[in-house]
N, C-alpha and C positions, 0 to 999 in steps of 0.2 A: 374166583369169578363165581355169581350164582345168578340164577335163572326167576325171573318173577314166576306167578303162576299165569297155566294153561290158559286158557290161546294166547294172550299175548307174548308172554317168554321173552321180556324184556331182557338183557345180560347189564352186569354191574360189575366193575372191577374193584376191587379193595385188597390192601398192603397189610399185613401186620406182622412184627417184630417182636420176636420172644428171645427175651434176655433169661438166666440162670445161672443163678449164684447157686452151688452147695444142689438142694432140695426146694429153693422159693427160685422162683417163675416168674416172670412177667408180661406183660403184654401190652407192647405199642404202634400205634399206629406207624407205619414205613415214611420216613422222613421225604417231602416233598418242594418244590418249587414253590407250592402256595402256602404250606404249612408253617414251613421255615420265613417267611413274610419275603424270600429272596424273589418272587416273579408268580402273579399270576395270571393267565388266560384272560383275555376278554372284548368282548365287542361292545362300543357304544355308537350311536346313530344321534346327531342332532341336527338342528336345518342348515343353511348356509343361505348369503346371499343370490334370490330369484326365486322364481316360481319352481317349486317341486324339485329345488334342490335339498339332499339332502349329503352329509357327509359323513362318513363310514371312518371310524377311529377302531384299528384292531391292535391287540397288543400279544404274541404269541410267546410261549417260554419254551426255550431246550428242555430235556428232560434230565433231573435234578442227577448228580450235583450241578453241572453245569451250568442250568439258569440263566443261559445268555438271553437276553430282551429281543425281540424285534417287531419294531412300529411299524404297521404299514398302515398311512390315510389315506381314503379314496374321495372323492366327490360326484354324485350322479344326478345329473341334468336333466331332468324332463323338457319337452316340449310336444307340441301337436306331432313333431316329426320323429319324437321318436325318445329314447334315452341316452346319452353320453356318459360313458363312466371315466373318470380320468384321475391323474395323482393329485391330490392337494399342492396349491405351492407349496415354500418354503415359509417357516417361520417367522414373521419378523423380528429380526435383533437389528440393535445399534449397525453391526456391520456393516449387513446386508442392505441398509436403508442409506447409507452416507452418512450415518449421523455421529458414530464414534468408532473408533477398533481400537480396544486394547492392547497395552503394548509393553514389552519392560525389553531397552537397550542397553548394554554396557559399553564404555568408551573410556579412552584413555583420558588422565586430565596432567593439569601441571603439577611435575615431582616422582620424585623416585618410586617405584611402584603404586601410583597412585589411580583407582577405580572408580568409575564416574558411575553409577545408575538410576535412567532415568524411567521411570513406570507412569502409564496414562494407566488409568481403568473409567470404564462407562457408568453411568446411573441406569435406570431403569428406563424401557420406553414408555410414553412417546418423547421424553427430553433427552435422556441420554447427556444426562451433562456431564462434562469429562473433566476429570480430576488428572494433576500432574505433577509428583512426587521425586524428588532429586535429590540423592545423597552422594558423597563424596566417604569412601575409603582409602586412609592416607597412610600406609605402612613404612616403617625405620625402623632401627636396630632397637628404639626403646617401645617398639610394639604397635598395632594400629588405632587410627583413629578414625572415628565414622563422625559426620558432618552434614546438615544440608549445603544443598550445595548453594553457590552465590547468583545471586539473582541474574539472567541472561543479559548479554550488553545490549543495548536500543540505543538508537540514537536522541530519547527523551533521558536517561537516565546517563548518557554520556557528555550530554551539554554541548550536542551536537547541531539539531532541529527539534524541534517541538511544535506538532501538529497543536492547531489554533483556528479558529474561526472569530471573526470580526461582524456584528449584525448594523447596517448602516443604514438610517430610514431614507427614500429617495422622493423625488418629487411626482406624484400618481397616488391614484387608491391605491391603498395598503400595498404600498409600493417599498420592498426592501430590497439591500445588497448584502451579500453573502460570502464575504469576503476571506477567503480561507488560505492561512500556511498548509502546503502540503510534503510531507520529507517521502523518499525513497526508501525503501529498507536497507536497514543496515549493512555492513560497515558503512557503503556511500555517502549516504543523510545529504541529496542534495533536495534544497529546498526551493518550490515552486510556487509560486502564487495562482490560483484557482478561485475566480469570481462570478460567481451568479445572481443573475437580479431578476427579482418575482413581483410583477406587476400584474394585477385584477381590477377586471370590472364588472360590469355586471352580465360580460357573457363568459366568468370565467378568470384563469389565470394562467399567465403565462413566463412560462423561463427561459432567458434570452443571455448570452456573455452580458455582463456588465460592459459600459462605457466608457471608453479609455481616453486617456487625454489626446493619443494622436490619432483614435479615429474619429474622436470630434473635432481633430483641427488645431484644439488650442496648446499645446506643446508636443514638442517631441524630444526626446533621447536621443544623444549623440554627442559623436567628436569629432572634427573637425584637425587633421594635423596641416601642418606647412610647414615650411623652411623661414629659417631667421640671420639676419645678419652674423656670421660669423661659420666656422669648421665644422661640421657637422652639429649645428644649430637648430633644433627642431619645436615647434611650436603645438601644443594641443591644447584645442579651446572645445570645452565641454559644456557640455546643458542638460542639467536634471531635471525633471517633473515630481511634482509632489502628486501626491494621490489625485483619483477622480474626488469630488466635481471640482477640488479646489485649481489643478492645474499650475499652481505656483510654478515660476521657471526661476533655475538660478546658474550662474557661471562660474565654472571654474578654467583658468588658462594657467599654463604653466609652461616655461621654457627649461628645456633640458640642453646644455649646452657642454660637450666635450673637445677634452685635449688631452693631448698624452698623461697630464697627473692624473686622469680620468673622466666623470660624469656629474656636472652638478643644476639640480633639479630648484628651479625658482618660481615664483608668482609674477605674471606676466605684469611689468608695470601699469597703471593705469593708460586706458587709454585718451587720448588728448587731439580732439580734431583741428586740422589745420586746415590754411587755406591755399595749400598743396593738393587737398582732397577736392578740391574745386577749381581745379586748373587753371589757379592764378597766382603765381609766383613772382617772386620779384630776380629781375635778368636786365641785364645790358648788353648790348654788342654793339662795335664799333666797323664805321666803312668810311672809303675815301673819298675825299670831294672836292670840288673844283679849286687849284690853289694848292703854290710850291708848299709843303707839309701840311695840308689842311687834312684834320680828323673828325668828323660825325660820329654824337655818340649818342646812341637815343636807347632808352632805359624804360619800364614798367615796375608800376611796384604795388603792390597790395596794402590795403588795411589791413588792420590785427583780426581774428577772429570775433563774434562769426559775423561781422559785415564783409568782408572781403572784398572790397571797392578797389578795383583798377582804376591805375593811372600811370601817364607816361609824359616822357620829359626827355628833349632833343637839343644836344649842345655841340655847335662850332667852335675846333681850335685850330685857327692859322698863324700858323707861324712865319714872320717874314726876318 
């Protein structure tokens, strides 16, 4: 330690290290925290966001060997009312933002000692794009083998669903429909139709469900079952629609008809109207009339289809 000169008598402290080999001498400086580049002391001050904020960066070191670091940032706030000194947030990284966390899992895969790992690591902020790395270690008696691994199953790569969009122009200013496959995540892959139509004019655009054939009326979906001549006899008459705007309707009937050999499933013969469907049939009946074995017999009978013209016809037989 020595002493500046009179009156002030500042104090300075300094280190030196004398080595001796034999009769030669040396002299060095005592080994330090800042010397040895391992940590040195210090305050910086720069602004932060607002008025008369400013942010206080200190950086303090253990005394050497040890050199352990300790950051402390503060931030102080001015206003009319007064000062606030408080901690700095936090950093921002990937983490802390939701934007990526790095990560490396081990997992078992398929095969006799076989080691799955898979590692994300982040970019830099503000993207933080994440990268996703997979390799497969496959060990047996003739030694391991390391592998990426095989690309995750999807239900596009499995031939399962395949997310699609359809663009369809409609009748309006720039009036479209938006016509979208939509699948589930995997294993399930079930596949949903998802339609939206974006019509504008000039106050504007608007997105509404698309149009559907049965809430304009002009078809609908469905089946239809009944009963059919015969042992458990069963009739289903169906009706598909084709997309909007076309609406196409088409039919399918089919009879399924079982017996103990089993169940067998047919196309419903064509249908054929008659003039049963118009409640005129051809019928006789017969009554008794005046006169030892006299029979009346009066009868109606139809045209062929589709006039279906009644008529009728009244015959005496007396027998004497």
């Amino acid at each position: 330690m020595s002493c500046s000169s009179y009156p002030d008598c500042a104090s300075s402290t300094y280190c030196n290290q004398t080595n001796c080999t034999g009769a030669n001498c040396s002299s060095i400086e005592c080994p330090t925290c800042a010397n040895t580049g391992a940590c040195e002391n210090s305050v910086s001050v720069s602004n932060c966001d607002g008025r008369n904020c400013k942010q206080t960066d200190t950086r303090s070191c253990r005394a050497y060997p040890g050199c352990q670091i300790t950051d402390v940032c503060s931030i102080t706030n001015c206003t009319r009312q007064g000062c606030k000194t408080f901690a700095c947030p936090p950093t921002p990284t990937c983490a802390n933002q939701n934007k990526c966390v790095a990560s490396a899992v081990n997992t078992t895969c398929s095969g006799r000692n076989c080691k799955q790992l898979t590692t994300v690591t982040c970019g830099d902020l503000p993207n933080c794009d994440s990268t996703t790395t997979c390799v497969m270690t496959n060990c047996t008696q003739a030694g391991c083998v390391t592998s990426d691994c095989p690309p995750p199953s999807t239900c596009s790569n499995t031939d399962k669903c395949e997310n699609s969009c359809d663009i369809i122009p409609c009748e309006g200013f720039k009036c479209q429909l938006n016509n979208c496959t939509v699948c589930s995540n995997y294993p399930n892959c079930v596949s949903s139709n998802v339609c939206q139509m974006t019509n504008c004019t000039n106050r504007g655009c608007k997105i509404s469900d698309c149009p559907t054939c049965e809430s304009q009326a002009k078809c609908v979906d469905g089946c239809v079952k009944s009963s059919c001549a015969g042992r458990n006899c069963k009739v289903s008459n169906c009706t598909s629609c084709s997309e909007w705007p076309s609406c196409q309707s088409s039919n399918n009937c089919t009879i399924t008809n079982c017996t103990q050999a089993g169940c067998v499933t047919s196309v419903c013969p064509p249908y054929k109207p008659t003039c049963d469907s118009n409640d005129c049939t051809d019928s006789c009946s017969s009554t008794k009339c005046a006169g030892r074995n006299c029979t009346q017999t009066s009868c109606s009978s139809c045209s062929s289809w589709p006039t279906c013209q009644s008529g009728s016809n009244c015959t005496v037989l007396n027998c004497t």
